[in-house]
C-alpha positions as semicolon CSV with decimal commas, in nm:
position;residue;x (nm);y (nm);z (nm)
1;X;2,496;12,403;13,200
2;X;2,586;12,090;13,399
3;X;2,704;11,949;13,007
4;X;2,858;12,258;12,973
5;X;3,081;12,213;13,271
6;X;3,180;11,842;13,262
7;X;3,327;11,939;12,902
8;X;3,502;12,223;13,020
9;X;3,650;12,000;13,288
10;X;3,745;11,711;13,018
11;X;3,902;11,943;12,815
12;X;4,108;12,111;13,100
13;X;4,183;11,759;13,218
14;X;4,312;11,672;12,884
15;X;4,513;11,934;12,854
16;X;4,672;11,912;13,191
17;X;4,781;11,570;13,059
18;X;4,903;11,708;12,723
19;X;5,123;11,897;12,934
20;X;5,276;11,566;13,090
21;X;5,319;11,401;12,764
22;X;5,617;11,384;12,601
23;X;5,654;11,715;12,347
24;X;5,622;11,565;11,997
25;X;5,901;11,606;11,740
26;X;5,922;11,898;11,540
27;X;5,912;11,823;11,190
28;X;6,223;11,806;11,015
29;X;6,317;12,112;10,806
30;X;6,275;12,026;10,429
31;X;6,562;11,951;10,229
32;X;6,622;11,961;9,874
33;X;6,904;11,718;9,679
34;X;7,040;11,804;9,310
35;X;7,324;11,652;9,135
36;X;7,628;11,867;9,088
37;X;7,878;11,838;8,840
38;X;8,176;12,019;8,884
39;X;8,474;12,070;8,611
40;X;8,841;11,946;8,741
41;X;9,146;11,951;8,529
42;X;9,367;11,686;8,541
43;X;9,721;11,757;8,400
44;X;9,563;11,947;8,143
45;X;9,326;11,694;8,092
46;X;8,914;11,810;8,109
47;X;8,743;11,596;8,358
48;X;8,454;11,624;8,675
49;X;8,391;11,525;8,977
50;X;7,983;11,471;9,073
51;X;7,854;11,495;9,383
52;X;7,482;11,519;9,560
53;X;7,424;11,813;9,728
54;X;7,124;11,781;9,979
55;X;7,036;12,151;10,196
56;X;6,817;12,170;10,449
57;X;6,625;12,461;10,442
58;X;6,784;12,801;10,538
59;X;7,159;12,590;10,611
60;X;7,437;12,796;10,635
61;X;7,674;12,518;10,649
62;X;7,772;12,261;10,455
63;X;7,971;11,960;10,473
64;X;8,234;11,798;10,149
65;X;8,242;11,484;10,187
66;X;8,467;11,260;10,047
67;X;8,459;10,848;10,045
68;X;8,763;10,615;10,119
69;X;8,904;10,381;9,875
70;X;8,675;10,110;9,720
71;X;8,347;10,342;9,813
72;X;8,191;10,586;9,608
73;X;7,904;10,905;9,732
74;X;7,683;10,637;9,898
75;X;7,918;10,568;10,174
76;X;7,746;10,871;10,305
77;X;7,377;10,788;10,261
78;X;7,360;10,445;10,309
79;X;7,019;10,277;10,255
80;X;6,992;10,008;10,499
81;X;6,847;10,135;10,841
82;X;6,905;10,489;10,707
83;X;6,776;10,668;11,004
84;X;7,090;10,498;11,174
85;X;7,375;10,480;10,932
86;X;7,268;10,714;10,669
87;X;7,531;11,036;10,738
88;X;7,379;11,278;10,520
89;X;7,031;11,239;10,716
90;X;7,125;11,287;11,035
91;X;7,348;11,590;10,879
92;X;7,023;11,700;10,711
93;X;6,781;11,689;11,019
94;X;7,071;11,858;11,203
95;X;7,007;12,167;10,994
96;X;7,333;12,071;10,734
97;X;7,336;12,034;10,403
98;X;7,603;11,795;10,254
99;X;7,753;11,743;9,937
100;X;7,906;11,378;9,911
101;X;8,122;11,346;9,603
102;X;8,221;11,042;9,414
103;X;8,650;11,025;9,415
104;X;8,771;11,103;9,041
105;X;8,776;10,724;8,927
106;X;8,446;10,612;9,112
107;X;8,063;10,636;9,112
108;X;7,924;10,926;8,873
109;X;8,231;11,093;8,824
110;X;8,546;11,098;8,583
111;X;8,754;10,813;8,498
112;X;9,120;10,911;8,415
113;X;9,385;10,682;8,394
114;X;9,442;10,573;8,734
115;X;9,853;10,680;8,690
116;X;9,706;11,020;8,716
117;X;9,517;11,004;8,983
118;X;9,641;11,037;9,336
119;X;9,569;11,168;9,684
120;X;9,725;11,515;9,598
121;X;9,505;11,498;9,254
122;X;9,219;11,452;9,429
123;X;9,216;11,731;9,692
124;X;9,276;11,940;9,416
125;X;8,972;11,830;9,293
126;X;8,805;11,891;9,579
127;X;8,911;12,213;9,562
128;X;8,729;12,278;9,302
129;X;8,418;12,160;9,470
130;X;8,444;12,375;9,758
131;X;8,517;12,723;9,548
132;X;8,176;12,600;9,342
133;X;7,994;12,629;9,643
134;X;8,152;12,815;9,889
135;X;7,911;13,133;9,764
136;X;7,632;12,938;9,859
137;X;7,677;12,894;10,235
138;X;7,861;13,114;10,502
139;X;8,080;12,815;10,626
140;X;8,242;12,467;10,471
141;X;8,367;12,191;10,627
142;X;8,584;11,934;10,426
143;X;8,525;11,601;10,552
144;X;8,652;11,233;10,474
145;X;8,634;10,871;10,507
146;X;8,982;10,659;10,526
147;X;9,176;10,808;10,247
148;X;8,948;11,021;10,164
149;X;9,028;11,186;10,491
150;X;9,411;11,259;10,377
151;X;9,301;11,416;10,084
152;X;9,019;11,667;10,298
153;X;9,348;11,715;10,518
154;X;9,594;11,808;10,194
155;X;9,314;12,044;10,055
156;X;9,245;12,197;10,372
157;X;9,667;12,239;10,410
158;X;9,731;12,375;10,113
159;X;9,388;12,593;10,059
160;X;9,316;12,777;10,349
161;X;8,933;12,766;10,196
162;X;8,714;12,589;10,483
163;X;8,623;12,621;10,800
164;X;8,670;12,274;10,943
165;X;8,789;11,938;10,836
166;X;8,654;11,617;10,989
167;X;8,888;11,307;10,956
168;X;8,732;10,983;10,990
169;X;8,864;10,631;10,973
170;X;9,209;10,767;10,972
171;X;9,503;10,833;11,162
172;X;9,865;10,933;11,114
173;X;9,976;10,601;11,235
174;X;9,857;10,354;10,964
175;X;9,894;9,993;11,108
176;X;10,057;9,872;10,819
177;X;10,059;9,542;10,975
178;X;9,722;9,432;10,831
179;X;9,732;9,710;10,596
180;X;9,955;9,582;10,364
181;X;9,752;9,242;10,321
182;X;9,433;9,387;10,299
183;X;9,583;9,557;9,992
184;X;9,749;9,304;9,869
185;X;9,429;9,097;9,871
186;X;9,235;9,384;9,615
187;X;9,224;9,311;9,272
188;X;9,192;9,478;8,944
189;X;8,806;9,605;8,879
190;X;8,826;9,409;8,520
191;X;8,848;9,056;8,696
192;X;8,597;9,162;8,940
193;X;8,262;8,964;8,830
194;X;8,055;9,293;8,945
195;X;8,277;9,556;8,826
196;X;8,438;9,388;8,517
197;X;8,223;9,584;8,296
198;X;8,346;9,946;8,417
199;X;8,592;9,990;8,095
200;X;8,880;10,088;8,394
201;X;9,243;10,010;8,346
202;X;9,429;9,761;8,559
203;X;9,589;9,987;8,816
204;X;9,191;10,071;8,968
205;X;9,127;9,773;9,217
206;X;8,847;9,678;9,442
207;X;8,744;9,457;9,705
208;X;8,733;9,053;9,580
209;X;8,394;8,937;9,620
210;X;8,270;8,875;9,987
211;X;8,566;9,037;10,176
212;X;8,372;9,352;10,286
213;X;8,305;9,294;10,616
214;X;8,643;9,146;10,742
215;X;8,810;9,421;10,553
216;X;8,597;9,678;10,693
217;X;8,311;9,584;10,945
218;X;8,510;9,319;11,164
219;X;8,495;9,318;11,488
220;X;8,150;9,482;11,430
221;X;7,836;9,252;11,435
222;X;7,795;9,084;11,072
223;X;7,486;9,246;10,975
224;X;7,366;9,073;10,624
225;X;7,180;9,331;10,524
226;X;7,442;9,616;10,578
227;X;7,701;9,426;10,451
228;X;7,535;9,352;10,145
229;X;7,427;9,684;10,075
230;X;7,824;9,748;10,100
231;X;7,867;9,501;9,859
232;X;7,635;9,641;9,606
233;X;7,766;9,948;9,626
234;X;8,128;9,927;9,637
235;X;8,368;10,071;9,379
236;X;8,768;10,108;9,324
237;X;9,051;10,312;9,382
238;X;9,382;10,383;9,168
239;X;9,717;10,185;9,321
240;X;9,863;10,528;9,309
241;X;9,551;10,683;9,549
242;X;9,706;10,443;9,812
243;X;10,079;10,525;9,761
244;X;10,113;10,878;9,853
245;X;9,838;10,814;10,121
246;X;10,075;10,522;10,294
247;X;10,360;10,771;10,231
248;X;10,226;10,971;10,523
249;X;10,554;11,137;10,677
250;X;10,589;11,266;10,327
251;X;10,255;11,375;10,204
252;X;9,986;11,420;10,507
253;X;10,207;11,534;10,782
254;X;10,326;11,847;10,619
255;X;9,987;11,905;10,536
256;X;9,856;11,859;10,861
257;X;10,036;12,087;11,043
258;X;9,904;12,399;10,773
259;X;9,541;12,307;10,924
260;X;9,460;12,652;11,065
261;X;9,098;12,548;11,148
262;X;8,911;12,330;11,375
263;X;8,988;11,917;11,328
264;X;8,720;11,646;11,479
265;X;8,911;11,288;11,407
266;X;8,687;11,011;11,431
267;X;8,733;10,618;11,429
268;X;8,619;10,274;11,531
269;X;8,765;10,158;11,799
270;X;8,817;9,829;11,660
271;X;9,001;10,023;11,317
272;X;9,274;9,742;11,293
273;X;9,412;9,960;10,981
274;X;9,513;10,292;11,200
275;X;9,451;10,157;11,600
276;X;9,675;9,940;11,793
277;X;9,967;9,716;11,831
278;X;10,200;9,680;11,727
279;X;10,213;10,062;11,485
280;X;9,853;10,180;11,518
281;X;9,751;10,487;11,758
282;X;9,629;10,457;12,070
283;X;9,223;10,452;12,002
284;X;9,105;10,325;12,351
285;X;8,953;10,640;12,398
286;X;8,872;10,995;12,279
287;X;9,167;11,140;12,512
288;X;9,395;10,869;12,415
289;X;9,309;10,927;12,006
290;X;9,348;11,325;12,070
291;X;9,700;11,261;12,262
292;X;9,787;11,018;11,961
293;X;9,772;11,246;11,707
294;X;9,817;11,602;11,893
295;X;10,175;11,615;11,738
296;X;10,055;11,614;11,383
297;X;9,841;11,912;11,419
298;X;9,912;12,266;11,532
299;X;9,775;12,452;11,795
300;X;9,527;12,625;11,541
301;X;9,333;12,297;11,493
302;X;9,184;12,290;11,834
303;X;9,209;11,945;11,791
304;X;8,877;11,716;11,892
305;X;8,886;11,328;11,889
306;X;8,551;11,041;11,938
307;X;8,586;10,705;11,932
308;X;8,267;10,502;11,854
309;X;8,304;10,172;12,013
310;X;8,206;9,823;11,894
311;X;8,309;9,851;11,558
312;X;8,593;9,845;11,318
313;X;8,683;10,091;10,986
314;X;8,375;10,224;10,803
315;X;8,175;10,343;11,126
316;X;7,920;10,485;10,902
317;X;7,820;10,111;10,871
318;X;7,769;10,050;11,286
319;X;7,480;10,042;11,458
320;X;7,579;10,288;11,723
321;X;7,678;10,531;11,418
322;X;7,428;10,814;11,500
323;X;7,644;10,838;11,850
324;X;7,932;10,905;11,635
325;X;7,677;11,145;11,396
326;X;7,565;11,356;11,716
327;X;7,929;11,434;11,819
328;X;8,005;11,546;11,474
329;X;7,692;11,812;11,455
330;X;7,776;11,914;11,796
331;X;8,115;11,972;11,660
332;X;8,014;12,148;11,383
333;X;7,792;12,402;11,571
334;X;8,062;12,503;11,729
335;X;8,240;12,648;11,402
């Protein structure tokens, strides 16, 4: 009896203490990734655009996701420190499934000649994503990185076929003071020793070799690792991709102000391409990015704004980027 009692009393004790102890995790919901290919014309031309579509058990939502110029899909799942910078994770333990395309021109998808492809081409594209799964899932958000943003923005405009659009690494006030050299400083994917072999014609350029992180990253901590997984991975875009993009009072504004759904804009604070002096907005913080670009949007956006400190254009890349992840599933619940 006396045995009896002294384990009843351990196993009380024990789980009087259980009760103390921090609650452990749930498990994550499985999720299950396919390839997609999905048919695009191009001026009458047959092409495709291939994404990776990863769903979370019993999602309703998903996310588009499209990469900025010189980065393909993996922008969004990036392998180094994933449980940090990997987008499509946190998405995916979030209860979100994604589908991160590769830009006509890049990664898996179609290469046309790069005179044909251009912002407006591609959020056509893009449209033709979203009506191949829209019957899977009750809502869609577009979503982009850099350029990729003004093409979620022109399909979302001109569609009226999602539920949200998330614009990162973007604004409508391109500093085109270190723009313009950081373009002028790409090169043709032919004469580039990693991509030379891609069979593209001259007007798809890239990145020359070791300029990622003071193109992208800086004034983010240099992080070898990260930046060399950028490296690997990197890919092009066409010279016409970046013309109507930098045309923005003729391409993205009208656009912009069609948005009839919710907006979340998103950048580095240290984004030297769309944020500060002496033409970029005003990215010292959320209220002063929302206030920035309020006129570009109309009422109907409900327009959000986060700025992740620390770091400087592809955020995805920071270490603080699951800050910047949590605002955008909050976001996104609210849809």
């Amino acid at each position: 009896m006396r045995w009896s009692r002294l384990r009843l009393s351990a196993v009380a004790l024990l789980t009087a203490a259980a009760g103390l102890l921090p609650a452990a995790p749930a498990s994550a919901a499985p999720v299950t990734c396919e390839d997609l290919t999905v048919p695009v014309p191009v001026l009458g031309t047959a092409h495709h655009v291939h994404g990776r579509l990863c769903t979370p058990a019993s999602a309703s939502t998903v996310q588009v996701l499209i990469p900025g110029g010189t980065y393909n899909s993996a922008y969004w799942d990036i392998s180094y420190s994933p449980d940090t910078r990997s987008y499509r994770q946190a998405m995916n333990r979030a209860g979100i499934a994604t589908l991160a395309v590769d830009r006509l021109g890049t990664g898996r998808s179609s290469r046309p000649l790069s005179a044909l492809v251009t912002a407006s081409t591609q959020a056509h594209a893009v449209h033709q994503v979203v009506r191949a799964v829209r019957p899977r899932f009750e809502k869609v958000v577009v979503g982009g990185h850099s350029i990729g943003s003004a093409m979620a923005m022109i399909e979302a405009g001109t569609y009226h076929d999602v539920d949200g659009v998330l614009v990162t690494g973007f604004t409508h006030r391109m500093n085109l003071v270190t723009v313009v050299p950081a373009l002028a400083g790409m090169i043709p994917a032919v004469l580039d020793p990693q991509l030379h072999r891609s069979g593209l014609d001259l007007g798809y350029l890239t990145t020359a070799p070791g300029r990622r992180y003071d193109s992208f990253h800086a004034p983010g901590p240099r992080v070898p690792d990260a930046i060399g997984f950028d490296e690997a991975t990197k890919d092009v875009f066409a010279v016409s991709e970046a013309v109507d993009t930098i045309t923005l009072h003729n391409v993205v504004i009208p656009f912009t102000r069609l948005i009839d759904v919710p907006v979340l804009v998103v950048v580095g604070a240290g984004d030297t391409h769309f944020c500060g002096q002496p033409l970029g907005s005003d990215c010292s913080s959320a209220d002063a990015l929302r206030a920035s670009e309020a006129p570009f949007f109309s009422p109907s956006a409900r327009l959000g704004s986060y700025v992740l400190p620390d770091y400087g254009h592809s955020i995805n890349y920071a270490p603080n980027a699951s800050s910047y992840h949590r605002a955008v599933t909050t976001w996104t619940a609210t849809l």
